[in-house]
C-alpha positions in Angstrom: 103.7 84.0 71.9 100.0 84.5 73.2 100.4 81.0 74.5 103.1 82.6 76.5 101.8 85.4 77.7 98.6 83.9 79.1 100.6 82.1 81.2 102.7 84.6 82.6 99.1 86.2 83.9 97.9 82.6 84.9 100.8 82.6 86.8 100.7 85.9 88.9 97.0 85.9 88.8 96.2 85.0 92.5 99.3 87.2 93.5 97.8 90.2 95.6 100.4 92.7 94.8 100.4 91.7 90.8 96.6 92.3 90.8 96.8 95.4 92.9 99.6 96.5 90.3 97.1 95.6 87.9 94.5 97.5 89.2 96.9 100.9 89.5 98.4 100.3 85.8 95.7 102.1 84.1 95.8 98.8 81.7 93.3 96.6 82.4 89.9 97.2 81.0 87.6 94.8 81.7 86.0 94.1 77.9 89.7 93.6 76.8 90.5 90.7 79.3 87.0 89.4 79.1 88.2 88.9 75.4 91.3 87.7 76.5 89.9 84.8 78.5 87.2 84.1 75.6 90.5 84.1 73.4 92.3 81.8 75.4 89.6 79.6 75.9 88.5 79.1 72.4 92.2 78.6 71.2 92.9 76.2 74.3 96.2 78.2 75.0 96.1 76.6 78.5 95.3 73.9 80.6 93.7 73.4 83.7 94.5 75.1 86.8 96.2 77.9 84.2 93.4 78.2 82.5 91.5 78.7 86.0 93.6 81.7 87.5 93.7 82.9 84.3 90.3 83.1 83.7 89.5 84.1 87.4 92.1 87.2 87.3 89.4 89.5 85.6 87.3 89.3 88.9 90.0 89.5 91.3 91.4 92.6 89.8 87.9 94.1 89.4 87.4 93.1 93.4 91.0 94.6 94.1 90.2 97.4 92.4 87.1 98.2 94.5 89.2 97.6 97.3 91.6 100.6 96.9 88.6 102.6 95.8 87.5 101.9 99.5 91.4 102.5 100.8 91.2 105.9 98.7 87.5 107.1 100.1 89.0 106.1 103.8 91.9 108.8 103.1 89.9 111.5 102.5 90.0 114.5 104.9 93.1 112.9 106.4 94.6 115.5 108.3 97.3 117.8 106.7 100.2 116.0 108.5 99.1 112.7 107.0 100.2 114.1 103.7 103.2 114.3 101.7 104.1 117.9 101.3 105.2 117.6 97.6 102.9 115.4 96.3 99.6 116.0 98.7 99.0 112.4 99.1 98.6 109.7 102.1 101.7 108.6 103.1 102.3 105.4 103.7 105.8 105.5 104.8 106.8 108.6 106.5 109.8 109.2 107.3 111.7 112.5 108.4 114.7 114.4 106.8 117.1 115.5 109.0 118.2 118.4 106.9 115.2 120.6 107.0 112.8 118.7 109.6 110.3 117.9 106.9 108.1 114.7 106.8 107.9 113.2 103.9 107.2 110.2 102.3 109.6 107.4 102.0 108.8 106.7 97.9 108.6 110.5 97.3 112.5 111.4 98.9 113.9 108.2 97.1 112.4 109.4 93.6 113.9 113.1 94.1 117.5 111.7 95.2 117.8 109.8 92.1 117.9 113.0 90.7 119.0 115.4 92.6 121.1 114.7 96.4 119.6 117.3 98.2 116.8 118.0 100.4 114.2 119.8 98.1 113.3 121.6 100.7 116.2 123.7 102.0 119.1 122.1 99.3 121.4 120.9 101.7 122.9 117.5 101.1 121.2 114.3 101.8 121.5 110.8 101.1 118.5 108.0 101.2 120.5 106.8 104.2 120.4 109.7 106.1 116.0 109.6 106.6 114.4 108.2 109.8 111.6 106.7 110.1 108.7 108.9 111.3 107.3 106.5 113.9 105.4 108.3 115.8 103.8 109.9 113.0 102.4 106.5 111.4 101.5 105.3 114.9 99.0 108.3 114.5 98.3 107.7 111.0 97.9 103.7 111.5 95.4 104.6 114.5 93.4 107.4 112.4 92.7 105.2 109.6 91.8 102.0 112.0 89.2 104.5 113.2 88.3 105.3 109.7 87.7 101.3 108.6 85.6 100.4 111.9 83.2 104.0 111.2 83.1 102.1 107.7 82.3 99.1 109.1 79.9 100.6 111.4 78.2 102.1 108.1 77.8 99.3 106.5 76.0 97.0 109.3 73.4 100.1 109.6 
């Protein structure tokens, strides 16, 4: 069963979104998969290139997590507009419900329908199909956080 398990990782390990859903679990500690990869080494669960992703995932999940560490830092002091109203985060996909005229993030509506088929704003009826896309609003929010990366950028060449 370790055997198998090792594998699985070995076989998501240079996946991008499995390490950055790694990274956002609030699982991985570093000491426990440095362990890991000492376990599977010394036991010789796997071979090869498994044994190489495997034994590289530690690293790319510690460099992933650094990198939405960075994303996070770039958010800050977005603009009020940028946020979603009911969870005060950046959103990432807005969209707008036609019921009340509120933005909203795409994950946040689609969480509160499963639940409950109104708008949680006003209560009328909505459906997931109902939303539209809030284009202009992540034109902005694409262009403000461009901005934000190259006064990184700029920051770090100084």
């Amino acid at each position: 069963m370790l055997t198998d398990l090792c594998e699985i990782f070995s076989s998501y390990a240079d996946s991008l979104v499995f390490q950055e859903h790694f990274a956002k679990s609030g699982y991985y500690k570093r000491e426990l998969m440095a362990k890991a990869v000492k376990t599977c080494t010394k036991l010789n669960l796997l071979k090869d290139a498994s044994m190489v992703l495997f034994a590289a995932l530690p690293g790319e999940v510690e460099k992933m997590s650094k990198t939405l560490e960075d994303d996070d830092a770039l958010m800050e002091g977005a603009p009020d507009e940028f946020l979603d109203p009911l969870m005060i985060t950046f959103m990432k996909d807005p969209v707008l419900l036609p019921t009340s005229g509120t933005v909203i993030d795409r994950s946040t509506i689609t969480q509160h329908l499963l639940n409950d088929p109104c708008d949680p704003f006003n209560r009328k009826e909505l459906s997931i199909d109902m939303v539209k896309p809030a284009t202009e609003l992540k034109q902005r929010m694409t262009e403000w956080l461009e901005k934000k990366q190259v006064e990184r950028q700029n920051k770090m060449e100084e």
